[in-house]
N, C-alpha and C positions, 0 to 999 in steps of 0.2 A: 204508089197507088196505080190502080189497072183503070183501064178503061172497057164497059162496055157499051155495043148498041145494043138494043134489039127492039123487038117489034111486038105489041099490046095490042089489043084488042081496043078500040075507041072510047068504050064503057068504061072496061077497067081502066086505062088510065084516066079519063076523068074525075071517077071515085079516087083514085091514088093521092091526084093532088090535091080534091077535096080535103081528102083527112090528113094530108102532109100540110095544108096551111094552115088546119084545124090545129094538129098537135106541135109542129115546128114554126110556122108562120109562113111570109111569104118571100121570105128572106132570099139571099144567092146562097147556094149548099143545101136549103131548107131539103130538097129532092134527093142529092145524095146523102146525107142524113136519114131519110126515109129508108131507102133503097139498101143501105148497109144494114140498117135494124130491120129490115122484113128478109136479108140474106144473112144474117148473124140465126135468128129465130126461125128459118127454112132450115140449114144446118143444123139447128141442133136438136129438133124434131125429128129430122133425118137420123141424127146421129141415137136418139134414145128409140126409135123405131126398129134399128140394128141394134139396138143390147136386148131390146126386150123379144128378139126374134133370135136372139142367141141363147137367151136364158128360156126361152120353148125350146131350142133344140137341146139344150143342155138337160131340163126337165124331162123331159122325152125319151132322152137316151137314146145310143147307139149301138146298133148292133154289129161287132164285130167278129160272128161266126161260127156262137152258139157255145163259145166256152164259157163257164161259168164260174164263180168261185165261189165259196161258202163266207169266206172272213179272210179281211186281208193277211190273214197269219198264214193260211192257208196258201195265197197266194205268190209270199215271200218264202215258201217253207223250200228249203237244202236239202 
């Protein structure tokens, strides 16, 4: 397990543990318990944010210099 610091904003953390005693309690971990499931759910927003900016570019298509092909038969053709 890692450790981090860092440094919130006064507001924000106060909302944070509001709803971390709301939904976890006010238990010892209650906070890293939180902290893992809003950086699990950060991640993987992130992560579906890059596929669906890969499948724009994928839709999009690339232009690699103006050749063209008719059908891949064409393309393979000896």
């Amino acid at each position: 397990m890692g450790t981090i610091t860092v440094t919130v904003e006064d507001k924000v953390e106060e909302r944070f543990r509001e709803r971390t005693a709301q939904k976890f309690g006010k238990r010892k971990g209650s906070l890293g318990k939180a902290f893992n499931s809003a950086m699990k759910k950060w991640i993987e927003q992130e992560d579906n944010d890059a596929v669906a900016e890969t499948i724009e570019l994928l839709e999009k298509g690339i232009n690699l210099g103006g050749i063209t092909y008719k059908s891949r038969d064409e393309l393979y053709e000896r």
